[in-house]
DRENSE-157202 format. One record per residue (C-alpha): residue in one letter; x, z, y. Coordinates in steps of 0.25 Angstrom, whole numbers, plus 5000, padded with zeros to 4 digits. Example, Ala and Ser with C-alpha at 12.3 -4.5 7.8 and 13.67 -1.06 7.14 Angstrom:
<fizas>
aa,u,w,v
A,5049,5031,4982
S,5055,5029,4996
</fizas>
This chain:
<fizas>
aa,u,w,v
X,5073,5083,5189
X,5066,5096,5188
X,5055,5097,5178
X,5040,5099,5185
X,5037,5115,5184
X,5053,5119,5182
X,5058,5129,5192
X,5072,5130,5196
X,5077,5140,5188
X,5073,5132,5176
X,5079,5122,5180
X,5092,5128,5183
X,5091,5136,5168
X,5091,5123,5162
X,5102,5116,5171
X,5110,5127,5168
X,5107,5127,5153
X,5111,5111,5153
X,5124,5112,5159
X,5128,5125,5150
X,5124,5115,5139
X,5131,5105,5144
X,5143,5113,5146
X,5143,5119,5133
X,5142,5106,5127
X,5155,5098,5134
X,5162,5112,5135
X,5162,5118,5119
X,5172,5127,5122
X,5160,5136,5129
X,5153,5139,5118
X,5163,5140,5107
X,5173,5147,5114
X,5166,5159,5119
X,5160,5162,5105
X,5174,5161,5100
X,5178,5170,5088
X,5191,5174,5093
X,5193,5185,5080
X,5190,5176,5071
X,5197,5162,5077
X,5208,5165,5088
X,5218,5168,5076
X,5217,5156,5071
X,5215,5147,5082
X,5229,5153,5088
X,5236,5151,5076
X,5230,5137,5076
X,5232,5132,5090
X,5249,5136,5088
X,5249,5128,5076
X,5241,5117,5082
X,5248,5119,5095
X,5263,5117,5087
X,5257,5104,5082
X,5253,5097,5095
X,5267,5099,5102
X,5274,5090,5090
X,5262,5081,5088
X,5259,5079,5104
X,5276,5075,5107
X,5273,5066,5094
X,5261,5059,5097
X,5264,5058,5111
X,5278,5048,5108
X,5267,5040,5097
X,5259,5039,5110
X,5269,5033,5118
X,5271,5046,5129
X,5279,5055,5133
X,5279,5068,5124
X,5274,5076,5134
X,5261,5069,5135
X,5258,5073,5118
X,5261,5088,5123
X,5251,5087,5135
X,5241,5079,5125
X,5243,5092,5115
X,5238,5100,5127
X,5228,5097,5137
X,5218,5090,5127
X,5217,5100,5117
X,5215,5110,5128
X,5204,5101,5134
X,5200,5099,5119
X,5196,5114,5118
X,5186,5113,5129
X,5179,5100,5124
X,5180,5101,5110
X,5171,5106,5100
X,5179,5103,5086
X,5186,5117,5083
X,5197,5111,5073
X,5201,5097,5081
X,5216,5096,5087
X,5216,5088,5097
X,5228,5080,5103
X,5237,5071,5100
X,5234,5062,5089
X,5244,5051,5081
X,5233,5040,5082
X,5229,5041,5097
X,5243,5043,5100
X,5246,5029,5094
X,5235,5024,5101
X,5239,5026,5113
X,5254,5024,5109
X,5250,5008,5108
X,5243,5008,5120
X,5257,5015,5128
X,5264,5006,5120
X,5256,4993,5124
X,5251,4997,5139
X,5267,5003,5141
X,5278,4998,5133
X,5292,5002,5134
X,5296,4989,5139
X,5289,4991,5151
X,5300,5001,5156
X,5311,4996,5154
X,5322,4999,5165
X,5336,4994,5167
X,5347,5005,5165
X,5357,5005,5177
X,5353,4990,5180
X,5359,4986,5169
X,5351,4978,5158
X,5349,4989,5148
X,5333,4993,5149
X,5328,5006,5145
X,5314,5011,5145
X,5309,5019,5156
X,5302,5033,5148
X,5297,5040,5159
X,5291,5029,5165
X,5287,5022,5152
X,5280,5036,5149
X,5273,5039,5162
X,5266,5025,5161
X,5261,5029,5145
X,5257,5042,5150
X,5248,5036,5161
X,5244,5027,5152
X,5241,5036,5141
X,5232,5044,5151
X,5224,5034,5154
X,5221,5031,5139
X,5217,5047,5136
X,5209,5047,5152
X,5201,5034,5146
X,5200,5040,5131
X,5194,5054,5137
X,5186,5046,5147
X,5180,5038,5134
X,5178,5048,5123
X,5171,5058,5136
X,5162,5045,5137
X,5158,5045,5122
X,5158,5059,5122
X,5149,5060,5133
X,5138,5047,5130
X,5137,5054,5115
X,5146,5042,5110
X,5154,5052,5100
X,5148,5043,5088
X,5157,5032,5092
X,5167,5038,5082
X,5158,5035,5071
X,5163,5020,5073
X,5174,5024,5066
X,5173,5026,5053
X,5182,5035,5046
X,5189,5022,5040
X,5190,5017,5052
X,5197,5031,5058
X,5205,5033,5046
X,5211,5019,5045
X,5213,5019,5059
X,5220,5030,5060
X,5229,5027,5047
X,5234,5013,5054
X,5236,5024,5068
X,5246,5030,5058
X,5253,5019,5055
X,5254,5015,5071
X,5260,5029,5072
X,5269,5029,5060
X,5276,5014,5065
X,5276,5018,5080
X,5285,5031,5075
X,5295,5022,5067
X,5303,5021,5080
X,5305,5036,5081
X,5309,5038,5067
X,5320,5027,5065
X,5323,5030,5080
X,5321,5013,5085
X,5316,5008,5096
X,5306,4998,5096
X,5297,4989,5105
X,5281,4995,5108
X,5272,4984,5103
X,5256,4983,5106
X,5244,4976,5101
X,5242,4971,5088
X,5252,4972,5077
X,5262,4980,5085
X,5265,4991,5073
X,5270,4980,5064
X,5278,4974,5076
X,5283,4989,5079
X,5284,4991,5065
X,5294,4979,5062
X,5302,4981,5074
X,5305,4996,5068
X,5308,4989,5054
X,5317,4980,5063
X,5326,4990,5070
X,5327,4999,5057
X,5341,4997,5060
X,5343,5004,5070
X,5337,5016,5067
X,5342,5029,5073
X,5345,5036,5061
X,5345,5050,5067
X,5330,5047,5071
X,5328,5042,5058
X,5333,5055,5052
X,5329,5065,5061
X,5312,5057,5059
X,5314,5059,5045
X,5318,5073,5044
X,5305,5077,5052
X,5295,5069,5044
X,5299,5075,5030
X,5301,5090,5035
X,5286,5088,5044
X,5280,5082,5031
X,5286,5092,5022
X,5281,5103,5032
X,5268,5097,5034
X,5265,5097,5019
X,5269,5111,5017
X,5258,5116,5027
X,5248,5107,5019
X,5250,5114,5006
X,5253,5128,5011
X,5241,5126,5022
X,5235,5140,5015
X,5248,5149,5017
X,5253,5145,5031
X,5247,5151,5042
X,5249,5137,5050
X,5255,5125,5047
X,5271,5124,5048
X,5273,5118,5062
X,5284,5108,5056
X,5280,5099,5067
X,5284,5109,5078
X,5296,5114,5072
X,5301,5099,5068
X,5302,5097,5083
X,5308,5108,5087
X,5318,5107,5076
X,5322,5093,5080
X,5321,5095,5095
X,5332,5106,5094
X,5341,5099,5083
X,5339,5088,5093
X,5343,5095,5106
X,5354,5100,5098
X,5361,5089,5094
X,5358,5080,5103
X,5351,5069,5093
X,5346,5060,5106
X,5362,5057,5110
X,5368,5060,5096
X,5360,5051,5087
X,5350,5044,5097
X,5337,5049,5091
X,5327,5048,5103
X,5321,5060,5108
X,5307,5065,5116
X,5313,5068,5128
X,5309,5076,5141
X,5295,5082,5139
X,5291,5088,5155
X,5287,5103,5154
X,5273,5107,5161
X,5260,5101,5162
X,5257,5089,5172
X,5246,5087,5182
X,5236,5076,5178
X,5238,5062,5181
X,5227,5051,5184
X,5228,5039,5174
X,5229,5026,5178
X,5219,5018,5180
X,5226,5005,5177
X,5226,5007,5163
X,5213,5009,5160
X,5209,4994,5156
X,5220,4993,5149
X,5218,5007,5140
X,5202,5009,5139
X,5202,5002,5125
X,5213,5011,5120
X,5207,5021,5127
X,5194,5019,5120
X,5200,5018,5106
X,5207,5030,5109
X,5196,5038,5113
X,5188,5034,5100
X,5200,5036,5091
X,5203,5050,5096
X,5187,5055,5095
X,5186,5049,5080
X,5198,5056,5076
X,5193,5068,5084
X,5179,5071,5079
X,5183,5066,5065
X,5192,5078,5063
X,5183,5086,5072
X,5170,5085,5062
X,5180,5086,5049
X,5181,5100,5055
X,5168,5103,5060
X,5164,5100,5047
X,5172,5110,5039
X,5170,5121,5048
X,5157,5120,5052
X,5155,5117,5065
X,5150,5104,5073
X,5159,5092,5081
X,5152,5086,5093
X,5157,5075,5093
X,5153,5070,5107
X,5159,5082,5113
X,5171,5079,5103
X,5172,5067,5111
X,5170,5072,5126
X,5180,5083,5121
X,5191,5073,5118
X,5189,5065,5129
X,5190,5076,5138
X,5203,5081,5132
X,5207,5066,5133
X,5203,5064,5148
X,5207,5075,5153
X,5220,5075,5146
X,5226,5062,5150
X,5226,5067,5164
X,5239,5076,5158
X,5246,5064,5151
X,5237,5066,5138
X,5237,5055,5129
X,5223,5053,5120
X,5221,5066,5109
X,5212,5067,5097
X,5212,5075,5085
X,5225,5078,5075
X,5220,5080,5061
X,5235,5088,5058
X,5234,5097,5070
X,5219,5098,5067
X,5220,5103,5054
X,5231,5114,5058
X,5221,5117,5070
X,5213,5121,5057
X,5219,5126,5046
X,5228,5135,5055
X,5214,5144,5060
X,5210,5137,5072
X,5194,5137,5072
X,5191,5131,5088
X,5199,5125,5098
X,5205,5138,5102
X,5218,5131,5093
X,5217,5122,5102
X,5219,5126,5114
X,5229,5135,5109
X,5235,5124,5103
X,5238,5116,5117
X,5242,5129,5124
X,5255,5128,5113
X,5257,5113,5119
X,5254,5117,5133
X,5268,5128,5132
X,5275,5116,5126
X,5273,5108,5138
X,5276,5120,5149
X,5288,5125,5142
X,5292,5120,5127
X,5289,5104,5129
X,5303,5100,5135
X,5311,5106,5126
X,5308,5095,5116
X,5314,5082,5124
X,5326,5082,5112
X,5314,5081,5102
X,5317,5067,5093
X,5304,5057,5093
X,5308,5056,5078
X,5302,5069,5075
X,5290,5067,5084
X,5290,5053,5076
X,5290,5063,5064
X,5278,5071,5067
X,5271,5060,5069
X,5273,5052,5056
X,5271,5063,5047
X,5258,5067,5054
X,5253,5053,5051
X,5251,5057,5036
X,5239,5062,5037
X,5234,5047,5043
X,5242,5041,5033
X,5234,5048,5021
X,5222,5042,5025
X,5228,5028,5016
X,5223,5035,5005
X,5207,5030,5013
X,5210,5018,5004
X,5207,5023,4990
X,5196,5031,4997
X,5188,5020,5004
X,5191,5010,4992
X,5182,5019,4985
X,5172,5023,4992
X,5170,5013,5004
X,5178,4998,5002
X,5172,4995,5019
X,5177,5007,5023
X,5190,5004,5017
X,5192,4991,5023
X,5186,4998,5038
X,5198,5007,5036
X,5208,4994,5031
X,5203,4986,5042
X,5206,4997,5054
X,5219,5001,5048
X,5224,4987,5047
X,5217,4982,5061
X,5226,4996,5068
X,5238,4992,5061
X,5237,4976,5066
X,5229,4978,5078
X,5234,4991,5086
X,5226,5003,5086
X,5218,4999,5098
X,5214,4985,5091
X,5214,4989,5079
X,5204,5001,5083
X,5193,4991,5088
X,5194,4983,5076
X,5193,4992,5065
X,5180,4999,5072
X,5175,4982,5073
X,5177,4981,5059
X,5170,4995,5055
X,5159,4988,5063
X,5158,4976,5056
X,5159,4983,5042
X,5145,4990,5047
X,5139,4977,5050
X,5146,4971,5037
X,5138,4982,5030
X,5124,4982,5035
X,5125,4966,5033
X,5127,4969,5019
X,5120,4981,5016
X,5116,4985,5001
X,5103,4979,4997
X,5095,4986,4986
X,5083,4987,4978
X,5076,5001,4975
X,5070,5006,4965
X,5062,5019,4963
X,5069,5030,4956
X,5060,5037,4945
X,5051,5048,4950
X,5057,5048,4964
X,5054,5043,4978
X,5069,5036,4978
X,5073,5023,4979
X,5087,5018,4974
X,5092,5005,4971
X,5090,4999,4958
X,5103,4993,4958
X,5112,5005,4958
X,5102,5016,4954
X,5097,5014,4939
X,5086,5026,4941
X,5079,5016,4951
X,5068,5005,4948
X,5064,4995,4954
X,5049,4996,4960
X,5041,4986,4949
X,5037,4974,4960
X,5042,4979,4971
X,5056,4978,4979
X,5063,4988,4988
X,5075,4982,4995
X,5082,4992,5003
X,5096,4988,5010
X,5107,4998,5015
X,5108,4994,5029
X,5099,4992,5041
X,5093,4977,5044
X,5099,4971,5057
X,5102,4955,5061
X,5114,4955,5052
X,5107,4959,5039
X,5093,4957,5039
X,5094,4943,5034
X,5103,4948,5024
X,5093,4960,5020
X,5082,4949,5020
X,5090,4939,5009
X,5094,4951,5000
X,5080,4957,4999
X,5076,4944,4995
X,5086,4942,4984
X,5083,4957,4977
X,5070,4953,4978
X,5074,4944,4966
X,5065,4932,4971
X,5068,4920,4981
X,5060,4925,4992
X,5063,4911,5001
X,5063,4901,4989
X,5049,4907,4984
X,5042,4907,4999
X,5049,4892,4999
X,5042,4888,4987
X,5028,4894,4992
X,5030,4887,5005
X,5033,4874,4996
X,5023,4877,4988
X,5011,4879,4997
X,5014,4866,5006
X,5012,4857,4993
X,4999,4866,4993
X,4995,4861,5007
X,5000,4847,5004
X,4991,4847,4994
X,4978,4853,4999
X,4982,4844,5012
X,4980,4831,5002
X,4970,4836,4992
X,4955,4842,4994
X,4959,4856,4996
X,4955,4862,4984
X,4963,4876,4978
X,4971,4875,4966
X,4965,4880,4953
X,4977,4891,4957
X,4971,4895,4970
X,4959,4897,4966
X,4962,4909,4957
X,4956,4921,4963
X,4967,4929,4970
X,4971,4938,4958
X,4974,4926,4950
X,4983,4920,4960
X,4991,4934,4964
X,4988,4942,4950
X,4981,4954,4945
X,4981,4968,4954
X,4977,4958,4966
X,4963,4962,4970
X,4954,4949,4975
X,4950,4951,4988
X,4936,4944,4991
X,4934,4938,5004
X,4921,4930,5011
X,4919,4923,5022
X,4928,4912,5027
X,4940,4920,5020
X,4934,4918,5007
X,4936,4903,5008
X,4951,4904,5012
X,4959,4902,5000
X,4969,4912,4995
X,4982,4911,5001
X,4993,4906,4991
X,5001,4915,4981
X,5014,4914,4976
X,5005,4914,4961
X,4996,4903,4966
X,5006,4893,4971
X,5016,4894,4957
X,5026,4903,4964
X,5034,4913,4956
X,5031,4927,4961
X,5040,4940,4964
X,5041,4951,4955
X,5038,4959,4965
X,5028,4961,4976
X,5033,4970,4986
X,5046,4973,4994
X,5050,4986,5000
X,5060,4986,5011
X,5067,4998,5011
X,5072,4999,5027
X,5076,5014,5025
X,5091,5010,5029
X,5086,5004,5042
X,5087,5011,5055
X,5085,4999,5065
X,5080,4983,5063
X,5083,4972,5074
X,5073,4961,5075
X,5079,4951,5066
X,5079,4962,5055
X,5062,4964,5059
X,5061,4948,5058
X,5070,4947,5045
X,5061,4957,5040
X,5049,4952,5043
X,5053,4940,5038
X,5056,4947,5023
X,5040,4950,5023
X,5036,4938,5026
X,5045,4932,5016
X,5040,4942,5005
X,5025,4940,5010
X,5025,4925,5008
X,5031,4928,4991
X,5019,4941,4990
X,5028,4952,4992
X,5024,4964,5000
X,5035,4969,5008
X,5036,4982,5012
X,5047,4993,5020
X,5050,5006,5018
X,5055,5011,5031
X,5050,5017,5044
X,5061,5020,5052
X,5063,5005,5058
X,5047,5004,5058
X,5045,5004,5074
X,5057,4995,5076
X,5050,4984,5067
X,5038,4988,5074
X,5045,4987,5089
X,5051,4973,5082
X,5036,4967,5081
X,5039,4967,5064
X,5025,4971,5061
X,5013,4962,5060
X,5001,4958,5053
X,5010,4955,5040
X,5018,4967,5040
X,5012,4978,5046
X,5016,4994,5046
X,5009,4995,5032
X,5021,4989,5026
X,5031,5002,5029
X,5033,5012,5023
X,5040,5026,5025
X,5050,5025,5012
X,5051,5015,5000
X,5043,5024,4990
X,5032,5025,5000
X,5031,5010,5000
X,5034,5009,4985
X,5020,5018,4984
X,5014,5010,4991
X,5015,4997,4984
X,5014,5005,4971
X,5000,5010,4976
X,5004,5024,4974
X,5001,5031,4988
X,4985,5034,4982
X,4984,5045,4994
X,4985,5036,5003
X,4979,5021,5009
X,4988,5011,5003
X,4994,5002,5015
X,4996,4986,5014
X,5007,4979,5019
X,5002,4965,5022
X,5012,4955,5016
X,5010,4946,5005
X,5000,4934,5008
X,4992,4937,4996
X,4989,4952,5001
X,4982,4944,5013
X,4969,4938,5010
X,4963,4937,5023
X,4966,4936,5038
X,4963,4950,5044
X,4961,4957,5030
X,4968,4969,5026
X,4978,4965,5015
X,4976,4972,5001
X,4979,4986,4998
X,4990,4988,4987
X,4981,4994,4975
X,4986,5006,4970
X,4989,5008,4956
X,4989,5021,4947
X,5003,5019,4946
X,5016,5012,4954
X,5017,5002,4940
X,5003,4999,4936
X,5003,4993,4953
X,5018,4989,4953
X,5015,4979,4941
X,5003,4973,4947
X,5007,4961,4959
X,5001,4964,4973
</fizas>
């Protein structure tokens, strides 16, 4: 509705100035493009999109067959969501496509939804069975577009609800070691293809050891022309490939070993014939020209939305991870909500046209880079190179060997397969991260990547909840002539406070560590809070058996004026009336009881950002506990003070005058040093009470913190 007293033209300004934001905000392209530094970037974003643009057509046929598709499907995947991608996106160094561990992913899904065996036909009515391709493929190419429909519909979602911190549930542990076991997935599914066997599709849990042994099994027949012709490729692309690393600085771009490996082998193939001469299995057709979008089928979409959804989140973490490693180098800023409406677009968008799920190529990225390119002007210069491969080049690579696609995809792993060297990191730095990444590697491995997903990201949890029950409890000491407190255990400069105890812990108090917190500021108290409040309770029922069966009459003990019974530095408070005949409440002194060394407890809540109610009542518990041995207690914390206060914590006993902004302000306080201004009680300890309705006694202040600190309150 209109605002009272706005006219319309206001109000059309401001409509106007909304929906340009708006559009400038899911559109990027609008306000980079147009400031676009043509002399400065176009040379290098051309020279960067071709060099990009040679590495999709190789990787796009190769990750297609990992997932299970028709090659044409990783050439449309190369296209249409990068071209989407340059709309959408607003990382200027990301590659976007087809990705090893999404196309794995959603290789096990084709592979359990749709196996081979499901399309088997008789040959010529006989009883020899082959497996019908084209229809096998169209199936996984519905299918598969109903997982990448779902995936964009999900990360558009997230994108959309501000959700783009879900990613932060994975660790970097978690991602690397899930993307190492990914690896393994991709090197044992591409066995096949190098030793040239055939071999059953298994699902579920530990399906890459079955498929594993069934490869050693049939080692024996291994097609040794595949065998050769795999072999050949990986050492002349590994050589190649660490060639362009070391002379990086001299090469104007990257050798396209890739690129000239398959055209190599697809003539040498062609030529002599090595499908009908030696039996080594090639792609085969790959239709020219681009096809008309096709709706999805519905029917699978119970069976897929996990996968979808594992998929999506797998795909945006890998995404933003290398997205903000670039912002960060170049110096410019990742959303990473839009990164994930960006994605999900390219993704929705692009399963209408037989896409299969894309994220982020480190490899690709990198060349993206280091070759010049500086926005996505690379690539979408980089998809037109794929999009003359599907209208005029793509067919003529049906002789092309699955060995060397298999190739290219094995060497491409070892940049996955270096990130085994996380164990000598995280053994030194962080031993729960270490076993996060151990956990989620061996959970893909057993599990699936599906399964295995769900519960490395359940055991990441429960390592958070494992690490706030047992947080580090600590003592603090004042470090000389400084405000700061450090703990006395690992900080020699620090010292402890003479009489008083500051207890801080690492973690926030919730239900599942709150008693825990209770017990452990109770044994670095160094007393036995529970076994001295038993003993006074033990102690005063003998007194009231006693006074019950004898005249009443004090003890000689209890007739002490009140600075005999609690000590010097306690001033005598005189009273009159009918309170002056009440006698005086019962010390710890009094009644024979050994007494702390201390007389006051500071509660360092500076790591707390929220308390439940059984950590208010746990707390409240700890100063009565304290109260009942003469020990004031005290907090140094205000940013959980009206969540106590909505949790009904304060009363006549513990009142507001018992927090305080930081430790050292409380530590002043109880020292006496704050002469400026009015020194504030905390009523706590019994003895500290003389009187229904009286105001309990001030601290008195002291020349300096060690003539009070040595006195007993």
């Amino acid at each position: 509705a209109r605002g009272r007293g706005s006219t319309p033209g206001a109000w059309q300004r401001c409509s106007a100035s909304t929906a340009k934001s708006l559009l400038f905000r899911f559109l990027p392209v609008l306000r980079w493009l147009p400031r676009y530094p043509v002399k400065d970037w176009l040379l290098g974003d051309i020279t960067s999109g071709f060099s990009v643009g040679i590495m999709h057509l190789p990787q796009g046929l190769a990750y297609a067959l990992l997932a299970g598709l028709p090659p044409v499907t990783g050439l449309y995947s190369s296209f249409y969501p990068v071209f989407l991608y340059f709309f959408f996106g607003t990382s200027r160094h990301n590659s976007v496509g087809p990705f090893a561990v999404i196309s794995v992913m959603i290789g096990s899904v084709t592979e359990s939804l749709l196996p081979s065996e499901k399309f088997f036909i008789s040959v010529n009515g006989s009883n020899t069975t082959i497996v019908d391709e084209v229809k096998r493929d169209a199936e996984r190419v519905q299918l598969v577009a109903t997982i990448t429909i779902l995936s964009g519909v999900f990360q558009v979602a997230l994108g959309l609800l501000q959700f783009g911190f879900v990613v932060t549930y994975l660790s970097d542990p978690l991602v690397r070691g899930y993307t190492t076991a990914a690896s393994v997935h991709v090197l044992i599914s591409q066995l096949k293809n190098v030793f040239g066997v055939s071999v059953g599709e298994y699902s579920g849990p530990l399906s890459l050891f079955k498929t594993f042994i069934e490869i050693c099994r049939k080692l024996p027949q291994t097609n040794v022309g595949t065998l050769v012709t795999a072999i050949i490729a990986m050492v002349a692309i590994f050589i190649v490939k660490e060639l362009n690393h070391k002379f990086a600085s001299k090469l104007p771009m990257p050798i396209p070993i890739e690129l000239i490996t398959i055209i190599i082998s697809t003539g040498i193939s062609y030529g002599v014939d090595l499908k009908s001469k030696f039996g080594i299995s090639v792609v085969g057709d790959i239709p020219s020209g681009l096809k008309p979008p096709v709706v999805p089928k519905t029917t699978y979409f119970g069976q897929v939305v996990g996968n979808a959804f594992a998929i999506a989140i797998v795909g945006y973490a890998i995404c933003i991870s290398l997205g903000k490693i670039f912002a960060l180098k170049h110096g410019y800023k990742v959303d990473s909500n839009q990164e994930l409406i960006a994605l999900g677009l390219s993704n929705f968008l692009g399963g209408f046209f037989q896409c299969f799920a894309i994220s982020c190529s480190m490899s690709r990225s990198l060349v993206q880079e280091s070759t010049g390119g500086n926005s996505q002007v690379a690539g979408v210069l980089s998809s037109l190179v794929i999009l003359v491969t599907i209208l005029k080049i793509g067919e003529l690579f049906r002789d092309l060997p699955k060995a060397i696609l298999a190739a290219i995809i094995i060497v491409n792993l070892k940049g996955m397969f270096k990130q085994f060297t996380d164990f000598r990191t995280l053994w030194k730095s962080n031993r729960v991260d270490l076993m996060i990444w151990i956990v989620t590697f061996v959970a893909t491995l057993l599990l699936n990547l599906d399964i295995g997903l769900g519960a490395s990201v359940a055991f990441a949890l429960l390592t958070v909840i494992f690490r706030t029950q047992l947080p580090h409890y600590s003592l603090l000491g004042r470090v000389a002539d400084t405000e700061v407190y450090k703990d006395v255990a690992e900080y020699q400069k620090a010292q402890e406070i003479p009489g008083v105890k500051i207890f801080r812990s690492s973690s926030t108090l919730y239900f599942a560590n709150v008693e825990m917190y209770a017990e452990a500021l109770k044994k670095k108290s160094g007393i036995n809070v529970d076994r001295l409040i038993a003993k006074k309770k033990k102690v005063l029922r003998k007194l009231k058996k006693h006074t019950r069966m004898v005249k009443p009459r004090l003890p000689p003990s209890l007739q002490a004026t009140e600075a005999e019974c609690n000590g010097p530095g306690v001033a005598v408070i005189e009273l009159s009336g009918e309170e002056s005949s009440a006698p005086a409440e019962p010390t710890l002194r009094s009644l024979g009881l050994p007494q702390p060394d201390f007389h006051a407890v500071i509660l360092d809540f500076s790591s707390l950002n929220f308390v439940d109610t059984v950590s208010i009542k746990i707390v409240k518990n700890i100063f009565r506990d304290f109260r009942e041995i003469e020990v004031d207690v005290f907090v140094a914390s205000s940013s959980v003070l009206a969540q106590l206060e909505r949790g009904n914590f304060f009363s006549s006993t513990i009142t507001k005058q018992c927090f305080f902004p930081s430790v050292h302000d409380a530590v002043l306080h109880i020292s006496g040093e704050q002469h400026t201004a009015p020194v504030r009680t905390c009523p706590s300890s019994p003895h500290h009470r003389h009187g229904e309705g009286q105001p309990s006694r001030p601290l008195p202040s002291s020349p300096s913190p060690q003539a009070h600190l040595s006195t007993k309150m």
